[in-house]
C-alpha positions, -999 to +999 in steps of 0.1 A: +012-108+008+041-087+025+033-064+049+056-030+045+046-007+076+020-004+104+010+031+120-019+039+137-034+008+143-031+007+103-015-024+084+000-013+049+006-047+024+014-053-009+008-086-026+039-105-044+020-107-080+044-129-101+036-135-142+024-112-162+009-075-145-026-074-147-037-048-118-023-008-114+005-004-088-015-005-057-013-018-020-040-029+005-049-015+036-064-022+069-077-006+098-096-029+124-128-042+101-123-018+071-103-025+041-094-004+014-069-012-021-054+019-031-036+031-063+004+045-061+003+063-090-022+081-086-027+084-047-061+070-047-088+048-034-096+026-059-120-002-037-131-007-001-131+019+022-117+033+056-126+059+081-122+094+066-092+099+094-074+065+088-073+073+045-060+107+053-035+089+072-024+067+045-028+093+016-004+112+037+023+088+041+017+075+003+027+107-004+063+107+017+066+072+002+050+068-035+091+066-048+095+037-025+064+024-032+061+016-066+100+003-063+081-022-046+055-028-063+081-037-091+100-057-067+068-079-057+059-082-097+094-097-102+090-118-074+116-105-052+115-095-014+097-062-007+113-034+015+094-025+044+090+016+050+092+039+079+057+043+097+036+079+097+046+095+126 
């Protein structure tokens, strides 16, 4: 699991998933005891939850990132090193 930003006293990661894909692009996220998986493409919360403040937070930086995002997410199914990204500021 590579984390690729932290902001807000929230920790973005996506897991290196090598072999055949069997989820949608997504990435994890976690904000002190909440934990919440959401999709790329769509921007969306797919399981777990977070404060309604926090998930705006990361919809919102999803959103200046989802390009570099699911490059990633191809990068970690391939087994490769992930890029980290600039936090929300």
């Amino acid at each position: 699991m590579a984390e690729i930003c932290r902001f807000y006293g929230i920790i973005i990661r996506i897991f290196n998933e090598t072999g055949e894909r069997h989820h949608t692009p997504h990435l994890h996220a976690y904000y002190q005891n909440y934990r919440a998986v959401f999709g790329i493409d769509p921007i969306e919360i797919i399981a777990g939850e977070l404060p309604r403040r926090q998930q705006r937070f990361v919809e919102a930086w999803m959103e200046l990132y989802q390009e570099e995002l699911l490059e990633n997410w191809n990068l970690a199914v391939d087994g490769q090193p992930i890029h980290k990204l600039p936090p929300l500021q």
